[in-house]
C-alpha positions in Angstrom: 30.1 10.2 31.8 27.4 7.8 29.9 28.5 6.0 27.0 26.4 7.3 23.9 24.9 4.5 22.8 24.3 3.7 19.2 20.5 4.0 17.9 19.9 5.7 21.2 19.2 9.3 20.6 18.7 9.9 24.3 20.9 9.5 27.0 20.7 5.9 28.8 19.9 7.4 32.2 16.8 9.3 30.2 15.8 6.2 28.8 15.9 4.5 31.8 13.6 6.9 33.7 11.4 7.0 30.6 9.9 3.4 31.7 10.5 4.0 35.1 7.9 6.6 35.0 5.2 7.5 32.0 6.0 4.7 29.9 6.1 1.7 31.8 3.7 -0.5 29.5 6.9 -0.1 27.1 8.9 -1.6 29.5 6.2 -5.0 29.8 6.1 -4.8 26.3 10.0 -4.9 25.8 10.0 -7.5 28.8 7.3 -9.6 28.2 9.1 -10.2 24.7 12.5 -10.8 25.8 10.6 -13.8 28.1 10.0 -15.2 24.7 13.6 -15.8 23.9 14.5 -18.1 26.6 12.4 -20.9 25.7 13.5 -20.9 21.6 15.4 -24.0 20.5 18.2 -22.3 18.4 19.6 -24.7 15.5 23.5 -25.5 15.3 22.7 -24.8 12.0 20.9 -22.0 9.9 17.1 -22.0 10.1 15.9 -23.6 7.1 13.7 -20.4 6.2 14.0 -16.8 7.5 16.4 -15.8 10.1 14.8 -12.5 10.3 14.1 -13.0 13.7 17.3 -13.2 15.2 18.3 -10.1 14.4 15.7 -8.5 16.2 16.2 -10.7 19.2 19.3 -9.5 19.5 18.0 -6.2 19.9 15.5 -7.3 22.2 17.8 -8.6 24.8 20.3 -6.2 24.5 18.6 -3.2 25.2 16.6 -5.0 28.4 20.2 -5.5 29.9 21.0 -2.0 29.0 18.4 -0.7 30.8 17.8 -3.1 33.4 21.7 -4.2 33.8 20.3 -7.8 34.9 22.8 -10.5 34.1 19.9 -13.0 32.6 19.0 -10.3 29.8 22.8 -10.4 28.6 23.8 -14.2 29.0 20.3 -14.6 26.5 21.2 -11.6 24.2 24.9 -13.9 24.1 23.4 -17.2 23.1 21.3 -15.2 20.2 24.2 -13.5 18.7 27.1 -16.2 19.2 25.0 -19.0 18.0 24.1 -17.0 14.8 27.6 -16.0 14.4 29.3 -19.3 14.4 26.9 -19.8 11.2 29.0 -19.6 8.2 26.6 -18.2 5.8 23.7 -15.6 6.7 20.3 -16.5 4.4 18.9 -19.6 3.0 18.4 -20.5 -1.0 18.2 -17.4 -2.6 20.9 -14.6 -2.5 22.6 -16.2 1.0 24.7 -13.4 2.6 24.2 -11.0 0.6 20.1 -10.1 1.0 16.9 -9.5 4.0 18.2 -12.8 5.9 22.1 -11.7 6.1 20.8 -7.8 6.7 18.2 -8.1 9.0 21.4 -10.2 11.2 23.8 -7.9 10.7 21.4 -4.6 11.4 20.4 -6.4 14.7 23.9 -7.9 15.8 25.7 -4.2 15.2 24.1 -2.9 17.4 23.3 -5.5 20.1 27.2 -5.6 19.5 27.6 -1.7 20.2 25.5 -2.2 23.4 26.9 -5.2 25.1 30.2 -5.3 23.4 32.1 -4.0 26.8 30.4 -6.8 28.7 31.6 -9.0 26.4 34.6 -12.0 27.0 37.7 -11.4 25.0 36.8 -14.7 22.7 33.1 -13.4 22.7 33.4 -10.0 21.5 36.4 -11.4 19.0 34.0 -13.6 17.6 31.3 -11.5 17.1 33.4 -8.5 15.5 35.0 -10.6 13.1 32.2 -11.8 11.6 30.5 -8.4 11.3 33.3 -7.5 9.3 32.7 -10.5 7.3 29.5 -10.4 6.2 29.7 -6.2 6.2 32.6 -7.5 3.6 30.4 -9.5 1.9 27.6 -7.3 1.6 29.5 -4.6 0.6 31.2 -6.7 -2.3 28.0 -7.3 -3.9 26.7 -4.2 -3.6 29.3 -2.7 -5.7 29.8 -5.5 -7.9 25.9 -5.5 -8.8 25.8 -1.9 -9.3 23.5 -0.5 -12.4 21.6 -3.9 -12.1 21.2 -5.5 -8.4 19.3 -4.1 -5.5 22.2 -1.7 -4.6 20.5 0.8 -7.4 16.9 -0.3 -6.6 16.3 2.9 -5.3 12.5 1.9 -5.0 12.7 -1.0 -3.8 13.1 -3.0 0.4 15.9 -4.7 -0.7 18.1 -1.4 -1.2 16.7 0.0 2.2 17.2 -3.4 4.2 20.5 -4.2 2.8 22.5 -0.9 2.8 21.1 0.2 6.1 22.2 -2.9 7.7 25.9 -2.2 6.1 25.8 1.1 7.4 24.9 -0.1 10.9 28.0 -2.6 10.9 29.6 0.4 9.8 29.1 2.7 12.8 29.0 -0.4 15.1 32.7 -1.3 14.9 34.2 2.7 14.4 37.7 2.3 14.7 37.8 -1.5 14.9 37.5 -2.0 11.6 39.5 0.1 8.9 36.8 -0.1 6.2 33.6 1.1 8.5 33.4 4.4 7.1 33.3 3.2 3.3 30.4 1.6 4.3 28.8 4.3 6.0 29.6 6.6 3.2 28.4 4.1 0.5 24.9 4.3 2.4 25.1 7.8 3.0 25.5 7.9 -0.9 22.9 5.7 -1.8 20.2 7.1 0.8 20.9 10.8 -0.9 19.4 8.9 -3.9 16.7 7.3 -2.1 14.9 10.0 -0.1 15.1 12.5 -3.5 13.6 10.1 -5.8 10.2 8.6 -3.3 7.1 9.7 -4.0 6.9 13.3 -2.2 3.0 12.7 -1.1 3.8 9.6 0.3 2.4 6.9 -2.0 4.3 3.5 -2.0 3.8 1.5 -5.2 4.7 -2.0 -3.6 1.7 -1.7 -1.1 0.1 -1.9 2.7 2.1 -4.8 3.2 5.8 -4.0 1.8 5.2 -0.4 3.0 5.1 -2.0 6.3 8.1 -3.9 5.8 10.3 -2.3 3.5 9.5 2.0 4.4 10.4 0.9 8.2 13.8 0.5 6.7 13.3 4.0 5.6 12.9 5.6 8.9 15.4 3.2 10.5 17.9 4.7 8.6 17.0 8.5 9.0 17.3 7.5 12.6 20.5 6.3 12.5 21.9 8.9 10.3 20.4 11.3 12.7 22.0 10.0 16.1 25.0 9.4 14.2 26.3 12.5 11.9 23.3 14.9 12.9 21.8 14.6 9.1 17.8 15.0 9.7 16.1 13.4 7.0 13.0 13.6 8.6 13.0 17.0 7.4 14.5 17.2 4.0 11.7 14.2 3.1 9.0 14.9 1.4 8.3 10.9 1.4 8.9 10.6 5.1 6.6 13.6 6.2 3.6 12.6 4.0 3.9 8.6 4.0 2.2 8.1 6.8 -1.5 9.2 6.0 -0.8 7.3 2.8 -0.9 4.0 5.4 -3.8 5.3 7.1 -6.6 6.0 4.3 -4.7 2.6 2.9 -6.7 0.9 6.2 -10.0 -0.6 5.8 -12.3 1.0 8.3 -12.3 -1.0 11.0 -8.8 0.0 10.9 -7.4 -3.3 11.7 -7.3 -4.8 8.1 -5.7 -3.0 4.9 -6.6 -2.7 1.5 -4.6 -4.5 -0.5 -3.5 -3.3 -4.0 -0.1 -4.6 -5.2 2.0 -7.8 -3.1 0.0 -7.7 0.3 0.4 -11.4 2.2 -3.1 -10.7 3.4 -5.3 -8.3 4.3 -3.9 -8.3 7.9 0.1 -7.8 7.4 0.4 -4.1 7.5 0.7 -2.5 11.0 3.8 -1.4 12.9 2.9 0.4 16.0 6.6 1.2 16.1 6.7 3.0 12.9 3.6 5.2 13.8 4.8 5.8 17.0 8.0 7.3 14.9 5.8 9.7 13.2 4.4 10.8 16.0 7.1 11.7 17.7 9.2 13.0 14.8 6.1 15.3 13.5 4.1 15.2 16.6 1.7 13.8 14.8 -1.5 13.1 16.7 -3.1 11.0 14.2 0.0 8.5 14.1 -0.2 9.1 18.2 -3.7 7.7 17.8 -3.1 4.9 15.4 0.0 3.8 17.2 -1.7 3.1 20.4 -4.7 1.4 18.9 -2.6 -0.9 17.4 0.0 -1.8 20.8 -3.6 -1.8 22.9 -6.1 -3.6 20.4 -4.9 -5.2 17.8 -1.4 -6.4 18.7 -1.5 -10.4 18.9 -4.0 -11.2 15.8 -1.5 -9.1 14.0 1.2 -10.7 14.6 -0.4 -14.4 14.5 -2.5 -14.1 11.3 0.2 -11.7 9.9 2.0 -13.5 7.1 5.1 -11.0 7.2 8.2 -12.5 9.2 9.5 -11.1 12.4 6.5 -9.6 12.9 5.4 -7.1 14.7 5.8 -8.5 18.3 9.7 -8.0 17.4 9.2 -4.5 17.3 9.0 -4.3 21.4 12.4 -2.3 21.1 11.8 0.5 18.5 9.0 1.1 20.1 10.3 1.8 23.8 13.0 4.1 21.9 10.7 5.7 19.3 7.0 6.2 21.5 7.1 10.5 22.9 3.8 10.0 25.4 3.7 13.9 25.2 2.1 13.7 21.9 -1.7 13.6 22.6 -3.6 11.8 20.6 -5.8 13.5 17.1 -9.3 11.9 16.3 -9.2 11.0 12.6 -12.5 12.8 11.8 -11.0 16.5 11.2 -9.5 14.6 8.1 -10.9 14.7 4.6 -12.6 12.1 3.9 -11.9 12.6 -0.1 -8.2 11.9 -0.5 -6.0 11.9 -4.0 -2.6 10.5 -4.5 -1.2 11.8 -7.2 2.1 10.4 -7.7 0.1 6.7 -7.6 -3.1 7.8 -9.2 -5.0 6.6 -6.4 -8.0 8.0 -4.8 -9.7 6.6 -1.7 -13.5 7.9 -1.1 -14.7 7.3 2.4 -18.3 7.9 3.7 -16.5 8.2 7.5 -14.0 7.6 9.8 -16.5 4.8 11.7 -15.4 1.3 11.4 -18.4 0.4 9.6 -18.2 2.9 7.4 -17.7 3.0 3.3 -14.0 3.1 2.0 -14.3 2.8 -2.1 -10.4 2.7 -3.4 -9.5 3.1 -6.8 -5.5 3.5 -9.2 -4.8 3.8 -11.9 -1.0 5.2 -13.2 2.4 4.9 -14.1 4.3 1.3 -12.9 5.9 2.8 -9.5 4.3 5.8 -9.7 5.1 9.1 -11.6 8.3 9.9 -9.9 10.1 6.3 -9.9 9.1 6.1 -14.0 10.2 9.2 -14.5 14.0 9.7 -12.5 14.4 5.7 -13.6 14.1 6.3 -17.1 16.4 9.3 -16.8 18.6 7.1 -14.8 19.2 4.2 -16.9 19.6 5.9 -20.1 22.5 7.9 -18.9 24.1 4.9 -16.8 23.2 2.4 -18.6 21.7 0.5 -15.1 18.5 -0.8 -14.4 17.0 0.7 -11.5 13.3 -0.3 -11.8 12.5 -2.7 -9.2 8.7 -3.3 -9.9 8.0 -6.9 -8.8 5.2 -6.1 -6.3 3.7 -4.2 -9.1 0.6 -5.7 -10.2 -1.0 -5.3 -13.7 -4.0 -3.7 -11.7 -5.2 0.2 -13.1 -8.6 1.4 -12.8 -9.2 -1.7 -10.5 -10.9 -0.8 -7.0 -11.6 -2.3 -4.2 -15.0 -1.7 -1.7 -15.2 -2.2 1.8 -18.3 -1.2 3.6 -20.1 -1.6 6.7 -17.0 -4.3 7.8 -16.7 -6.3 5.0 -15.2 -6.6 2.2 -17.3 -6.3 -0.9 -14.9 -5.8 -4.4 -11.7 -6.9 -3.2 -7.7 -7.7 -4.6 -6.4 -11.1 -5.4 -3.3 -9.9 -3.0 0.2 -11.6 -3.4 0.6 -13.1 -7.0 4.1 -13.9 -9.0 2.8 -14.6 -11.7 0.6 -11.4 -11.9 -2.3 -10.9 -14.5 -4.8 -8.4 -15.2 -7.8 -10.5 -15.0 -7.3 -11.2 -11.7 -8.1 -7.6 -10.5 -11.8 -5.5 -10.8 -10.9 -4.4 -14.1 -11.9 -4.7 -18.0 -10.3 -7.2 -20.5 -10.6 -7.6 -24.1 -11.1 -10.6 -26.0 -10.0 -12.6 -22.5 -6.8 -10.5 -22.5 -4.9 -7.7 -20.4 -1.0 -6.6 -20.1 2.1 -7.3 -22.4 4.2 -9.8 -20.9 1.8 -10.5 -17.9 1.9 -13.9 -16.4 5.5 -13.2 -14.7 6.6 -11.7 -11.7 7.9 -8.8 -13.2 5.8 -7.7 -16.2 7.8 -4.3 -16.5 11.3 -5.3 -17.3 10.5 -4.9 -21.0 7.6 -2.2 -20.8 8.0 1.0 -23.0 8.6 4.4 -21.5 5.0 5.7 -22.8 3.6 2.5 -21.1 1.5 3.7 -18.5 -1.7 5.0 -17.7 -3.1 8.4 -16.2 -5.7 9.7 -13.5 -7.8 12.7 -13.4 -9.4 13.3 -10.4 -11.7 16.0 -9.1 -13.9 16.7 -5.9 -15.8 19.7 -5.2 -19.0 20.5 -3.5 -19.8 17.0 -2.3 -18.8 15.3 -5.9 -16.0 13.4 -6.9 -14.9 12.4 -9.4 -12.0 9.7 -10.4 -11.3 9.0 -14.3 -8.7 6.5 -14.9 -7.1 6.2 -18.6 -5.7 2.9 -19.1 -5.5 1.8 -22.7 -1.8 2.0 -23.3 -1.1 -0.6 -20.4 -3.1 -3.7 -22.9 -1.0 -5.9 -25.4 -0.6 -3.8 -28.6 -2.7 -6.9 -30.5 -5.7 -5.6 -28.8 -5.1 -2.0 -30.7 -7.4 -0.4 -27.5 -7.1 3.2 -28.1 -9.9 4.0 -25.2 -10.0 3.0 -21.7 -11.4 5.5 -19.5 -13.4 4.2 -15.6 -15.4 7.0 -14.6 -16.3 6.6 -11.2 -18.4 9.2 -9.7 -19.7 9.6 -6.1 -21.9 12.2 -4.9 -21.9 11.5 -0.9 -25.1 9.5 -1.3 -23.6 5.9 -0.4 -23.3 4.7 -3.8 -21.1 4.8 -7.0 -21.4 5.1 -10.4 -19.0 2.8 -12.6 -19.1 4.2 -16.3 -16.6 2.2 -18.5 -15.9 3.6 -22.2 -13.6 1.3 -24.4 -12.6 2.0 -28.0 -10.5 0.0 -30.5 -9.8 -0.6 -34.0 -10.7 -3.9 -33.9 -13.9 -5.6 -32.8 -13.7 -7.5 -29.5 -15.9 -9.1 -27.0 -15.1 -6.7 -24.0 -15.0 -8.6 -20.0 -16.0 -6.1 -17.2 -14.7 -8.1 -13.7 -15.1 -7.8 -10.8 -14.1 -10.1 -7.6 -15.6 -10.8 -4.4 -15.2 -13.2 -1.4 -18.9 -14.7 -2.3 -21.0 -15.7 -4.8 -22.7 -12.9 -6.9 -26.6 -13.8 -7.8 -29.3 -12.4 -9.8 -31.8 -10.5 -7.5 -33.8 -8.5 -10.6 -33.5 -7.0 -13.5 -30.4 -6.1 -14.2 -29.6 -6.4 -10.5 -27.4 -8.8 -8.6 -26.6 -9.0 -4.8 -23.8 -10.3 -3.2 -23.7 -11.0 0.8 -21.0 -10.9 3.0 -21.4 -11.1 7.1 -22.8 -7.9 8.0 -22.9 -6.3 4.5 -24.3 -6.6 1.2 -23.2 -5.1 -2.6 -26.3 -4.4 -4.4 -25.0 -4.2 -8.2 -27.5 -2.4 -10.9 -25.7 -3.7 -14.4 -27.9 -0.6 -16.9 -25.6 -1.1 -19.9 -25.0 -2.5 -22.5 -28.8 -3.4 -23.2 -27.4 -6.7 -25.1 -25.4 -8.2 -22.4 -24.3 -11.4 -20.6 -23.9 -12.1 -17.0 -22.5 -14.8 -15.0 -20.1 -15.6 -12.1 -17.0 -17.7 -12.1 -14.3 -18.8 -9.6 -10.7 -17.0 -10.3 -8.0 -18.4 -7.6 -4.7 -17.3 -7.3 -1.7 -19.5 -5.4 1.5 -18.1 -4.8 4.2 -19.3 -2.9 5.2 -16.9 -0.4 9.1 -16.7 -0.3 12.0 -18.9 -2.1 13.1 -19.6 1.2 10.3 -21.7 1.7 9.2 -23.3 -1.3 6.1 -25.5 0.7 4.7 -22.4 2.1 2.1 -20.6 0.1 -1.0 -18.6 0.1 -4.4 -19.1 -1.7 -6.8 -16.6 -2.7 -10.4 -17.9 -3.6 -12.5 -15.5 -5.4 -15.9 -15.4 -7.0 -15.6 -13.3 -9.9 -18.6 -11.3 -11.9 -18.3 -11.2 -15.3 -20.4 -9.1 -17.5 -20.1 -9.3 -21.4 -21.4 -7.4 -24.4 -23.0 -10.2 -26.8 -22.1 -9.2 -30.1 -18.0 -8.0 -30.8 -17.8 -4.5 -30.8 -14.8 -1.9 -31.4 -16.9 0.2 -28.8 -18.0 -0.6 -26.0 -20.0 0.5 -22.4 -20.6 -0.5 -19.2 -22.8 1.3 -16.9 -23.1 -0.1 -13.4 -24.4 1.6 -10.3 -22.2 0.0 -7.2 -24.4 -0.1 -3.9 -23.3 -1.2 -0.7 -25.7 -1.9 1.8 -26.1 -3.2 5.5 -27.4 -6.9 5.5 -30.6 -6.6 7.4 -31.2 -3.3 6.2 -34.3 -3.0 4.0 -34.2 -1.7 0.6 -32.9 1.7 0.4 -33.1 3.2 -3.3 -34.8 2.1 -6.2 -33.0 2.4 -9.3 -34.7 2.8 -13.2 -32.5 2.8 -16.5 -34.0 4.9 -19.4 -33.0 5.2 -22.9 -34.0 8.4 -25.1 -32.7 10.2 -28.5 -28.6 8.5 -28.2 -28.8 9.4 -24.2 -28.8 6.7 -21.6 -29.1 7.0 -18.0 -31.0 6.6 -14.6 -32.9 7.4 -12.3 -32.2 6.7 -8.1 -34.9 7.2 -5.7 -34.8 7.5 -2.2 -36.9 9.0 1.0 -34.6 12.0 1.2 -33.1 12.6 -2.6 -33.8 11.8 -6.4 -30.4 11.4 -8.8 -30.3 11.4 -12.4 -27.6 10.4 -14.4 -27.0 11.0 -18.1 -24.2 10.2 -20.9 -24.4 10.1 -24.7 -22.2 7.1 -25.9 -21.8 8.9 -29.3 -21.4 12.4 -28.9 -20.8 15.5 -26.5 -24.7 16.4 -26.6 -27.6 15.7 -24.3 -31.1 17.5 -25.3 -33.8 15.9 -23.6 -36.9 17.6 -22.2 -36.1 18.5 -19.3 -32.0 18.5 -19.6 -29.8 20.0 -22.3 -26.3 20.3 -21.8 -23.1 19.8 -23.9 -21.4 17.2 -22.0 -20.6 14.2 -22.3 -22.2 13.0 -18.9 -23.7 15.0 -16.2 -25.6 14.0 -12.7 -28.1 15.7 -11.1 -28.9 15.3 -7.5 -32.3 16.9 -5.7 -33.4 17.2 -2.6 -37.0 18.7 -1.0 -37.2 19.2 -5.1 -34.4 21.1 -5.2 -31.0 20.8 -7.3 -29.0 20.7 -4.2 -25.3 20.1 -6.6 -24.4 18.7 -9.7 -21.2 17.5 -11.6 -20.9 16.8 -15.5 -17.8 16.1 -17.8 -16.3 17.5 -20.6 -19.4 20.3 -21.0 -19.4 24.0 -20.3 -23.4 24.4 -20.1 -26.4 22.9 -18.3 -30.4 23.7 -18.1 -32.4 21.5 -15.8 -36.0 22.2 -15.7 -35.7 25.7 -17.6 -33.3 26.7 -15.0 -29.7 27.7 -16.0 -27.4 25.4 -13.8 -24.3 26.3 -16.0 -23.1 28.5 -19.1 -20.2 29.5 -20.4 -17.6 31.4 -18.3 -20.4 31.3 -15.6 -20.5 27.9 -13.1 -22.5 28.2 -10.0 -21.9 24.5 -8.5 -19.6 22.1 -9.2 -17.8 21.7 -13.0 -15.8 18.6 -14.1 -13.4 18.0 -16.6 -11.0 15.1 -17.7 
């Protein structure tokens, strides 16, 4: 009978036939990888940064020799695992033994150690057992020693899901051998009840592309292992895991290859695990993770992992992805998708003009620090246990900031990894050159107020959408900002409207930002252009009449881990800045956002007009004519040829027709005589935030 083999959900001699057959390209991927190993230089002592990569190694090798039973694979997989063991510590500088370094080695030696342990010498397998049970030891110590204030209750955070899903793997690695496994297991069985209840149920991830990448893979190793172990399917009691994926997906630029980048993202490349959407397929036979999976393994596999800033990487991965790929699940075209979607736990909304690589992707959050859920079950948390369970470090200080890709470029974009985060370093508005309390730190949040955060009403109906971030109660309490609402509206047209309202008590000079990889430059009035490669941002700056405009240079440095203090990443931006001239406790900006190919001629023409309190503008192109409207002071337009009680409302035509509409905060509209909407009767679309 075949020895069930831990992390292996099928039987060995299925696995085997599995490459032998329809999946052989896992095999050369697995193989290929594991030729890698044999030319590494392994230090005597431990490497002076991550160790990351030994762990997976481990894996690597160890499941090759399973599969293959070829004595070369194992006598590699030995000089991995014994020459890590006869380390005395696990980790480097900061929390050694007890965080990623020591749990990424003891995840990937348990079970190289459950595969190969019967092929092991006496001495060998002695060796490699007793110090699992060390560092398990030492793992586990901390972990309850730390508890209400240590990543052991950072339920939110890839420290928790590294850490205790390495313990738990040690745990079910040594069985018998060891009389404290099953505390361990049971302390991660404990903690992972926690985990999975209190994550996002759409899916969102607060810390990012980048950490999702990282840190959620954690999230499905464990459901896996709790799976082939006790038969526990988190995969469907998971709200999280179910949904989390397409959160990823409309988090990808177009072009699919890059990411966009809100909170701690390395760079704009470090977010793709073809293993992890290979997981999701197979799990949910899901063919749009089938699709993404393979696109990733086939096209984009090496510049990941070279230009990725994210150690192991995702060449590592060769293993999970043998055992997690199902080549029954066809592959789903990502075009029967919506290309509108809402998060609502993040307040983030992503509008997309396709699913084309060159096509527009306009991004914008705004919410509570972690999201809704994480604020709320935290708070509840800690003031009944007295712990602190917010882990918001990758947070940044970042709502109502967006981020524009179009036509394969990046037009608006992040600053990316920061520890010393600030809100003028993200397409946002400041006030009298301020932001956030406490910003300037890596973790602005420790001290933050319960009612600290901000909000997002989104709507989208009959080809408009709209996304209205409220962000006031984020800003230092000096600032008194009672008002911070970002309209951004897009009617399917290829541009977007940006209408800022701000209101204080005191007067301020407000600072409307917004960051770029190039230089912004005047190209009319009120118009600027910025190019970029293939694409262009055209941006139409209508209001406040009395206004300044320049650009500036905003660069962020950041070193990337404490285990390597020499290592760090730069971020150059050009920023444009737009300023009203006179201090003001209101304040306005109205900017019309248009993205544009580079060598395509001039598509629209905008005009601003002014008339009776109202301000808006007209866009003009060969196949439709837009007008938009607000009233700065009051809930009342009453123009010639537009009367309507809201606050804003645009109109779009086509062959001289209204062909839809959207307004806010109004129950009545006549265009042109004609009754659009009235009271208790709305024929198109009807917005309110």
């Amino acid at each position: 009978m075949n020895r069930k083999y831990l992390f292996i959900e099928q039987d060995i001699e299925t696995l085997r036939e599995k490459i032998k057959n329809t999946d052989n390209g896992f095999f050369k991927r697995l193989y290929e990888q594991c030729r890698l190993y044999s030319s590494a230089q392994l230090t005597e002592e431990h490497p002076k940064g991550s160790s990351t990569f030994m762990g997976m190694a481990a894996a690597n090798l160890s499941l090759a020799y399973i599969l293959t039973k070829q004595d070369h694979y194992l006598e590699e997989a030995k000089r991995w695992i014994l020459t890590g063991c006869r380390y005395p510590h696990w980790g480097h500088a900061h929390l050694v033994d007890v965080d990623l370094s020591a749990s990424w080695l003891l995840f990937g030696y348990s079970v190289a150690y459950d595969w190969i342990k019967d092929e092991l010498e006496k001495e060998e397998r002695t060796l490699i057992k007793d110090k699992l049970i060390l560092q398990g030891e030492r793992m586990y110590d901390f972990a309850v020693k730390t508890k209400g204030e240590g990543w052991s209750t950072a339920f939110w955070q890839n420290h928790n899901w590294i850490n205790l899903t390495g313990q738990a793997a040690a745990g079910y690695a040594l069985g018998k051998e060891y009389e404290h496994s099953e505390l361990w297991t049971e302390y991660a069985k404990e903690n992972f009840k926690i985990v999975y209840d209190v994550m996002a149920d759409d899916g969102s991830d607060y810390e990012g592309v980048v950490y999702w990448r990282y840190g959620a893979m954690w999230l499905l190793m464990y459901a896996h292992l709790l799976k082939e172990r006790e038969g526990f399917n988190y995969f469907e009691h998971s709200g999280f895991l179910q949904n989390t994926f397409y959160y990823r997906l409309y988090q990808s630029a177009p072009n699919l290859e890059e990411i966009i980048n809100y909170g701690d993202c390395h760079d704009r490349r470090s977010g793709h695990s073809a293993a992890m959407y290979y997981k999701f397929a197979s799990e949910y036979k899901n063919g749009h993770a089938q699709k993404l999976a393979n696109k990733v393994r086939n096209e984009f596999l090496f510049r990941e992992q070279y230009e990725s800033g994210v150690k192991p990487g995702i060449l590592p991965e060769a293993w999970l992805e043998l055992i997690w790929s199902d080549s029954s699940v066809e592959e789903e075209e990502f075009d029967n998708l919506p290309l509108v979607k809402y998060w609502d736990d993040l307040g983030l909304v992503v509008m997309r003009s396709g699913w084309e690589k060159d096509a527009i992707h306009f991004s914008i959050k705004c919410g509570t620090p972690g999201g809704k859920k994480q604020w709320e079950r935290s708070w509840e948390m800690d003031r009944k246990l007295g712990w602190k369970t917010r882990g918001l470090s990758h947070q940044h200080p970042d709502n109502n900031s967006f981020i524009l890709n179009a036509f394969d470029a990046f037009l608006a974009v992040d600053e990316g990894y920061n520890r010393t985060v600030k809100a003028s370093e993200h397409n946002i508005v400041i006030v009298d050159g301020k932001g956030y309390e406490h910003e300037g730190g890596n973790n602005i949040w420790k001290e933050t107020p319960y009612e600290t955060k901000g909000t997002m009403d989104f709507t989208s109906k009959n080809g408009i959408t709209l996304a209205c971030g409220e962000a006031a109660k984020m800003y230092a309490k000096e600032l008194q900002l009672k008002k911070y609402y970002r309209n951004v509206i897009y009617t399917e047209n290829g541009h977007f409207y940006m209408l800022d309202e701000l209101r204080s008590e005191k007067e301020h000079t407000y600072t409307w930002l917004m960051n770029s990889d190039t230089i912004f430059k005047k190209a009319g009035e009120d118009k600027y252009l910025m190019e970029n490669g293939p694409a262009k941002l055209e941006v139409f700056t209508l209001y406040p009449e009395k206004k300044s405009v320049s650009s500036k240079e905003t660069n962020v440095r950041a070193i990337m881990t404490t285990q390597e203090p020499d290592k760090y990443r730069e971020t150059k931006m050009k920023t444009m800045v737009i300023e009203n001239r006179e201090k003001s406790k209101d304040m306005y900006f109205f900017n019309i956002l248009k993205p544009q190919r580079t060598f395509d001629e001039e598509e629209i023409s905008v005009s601003k007009f002014a008339e009776d309190e109202c301000f808006g503008s007209v866009i003009e192109s060969k196949t439709y004519k837009e007008i938009f409207l607000f009233n700065p002071l009051k809930k009342n337009i009453q123009l010639k040829n537009i009367k309507t009680d809201a606050k804003w409302v645009v109109i779009v035509e086509k062959d001289g027709k209204v062909s839809k509409f959207g307004m806010n905060m109004g129950s009545t509209l006549i265009f042109k005589g004609e009754k659009l909407a009235e009271k208790n009767k709305t024929e198109n679309l009807f917005l309110k935030n």
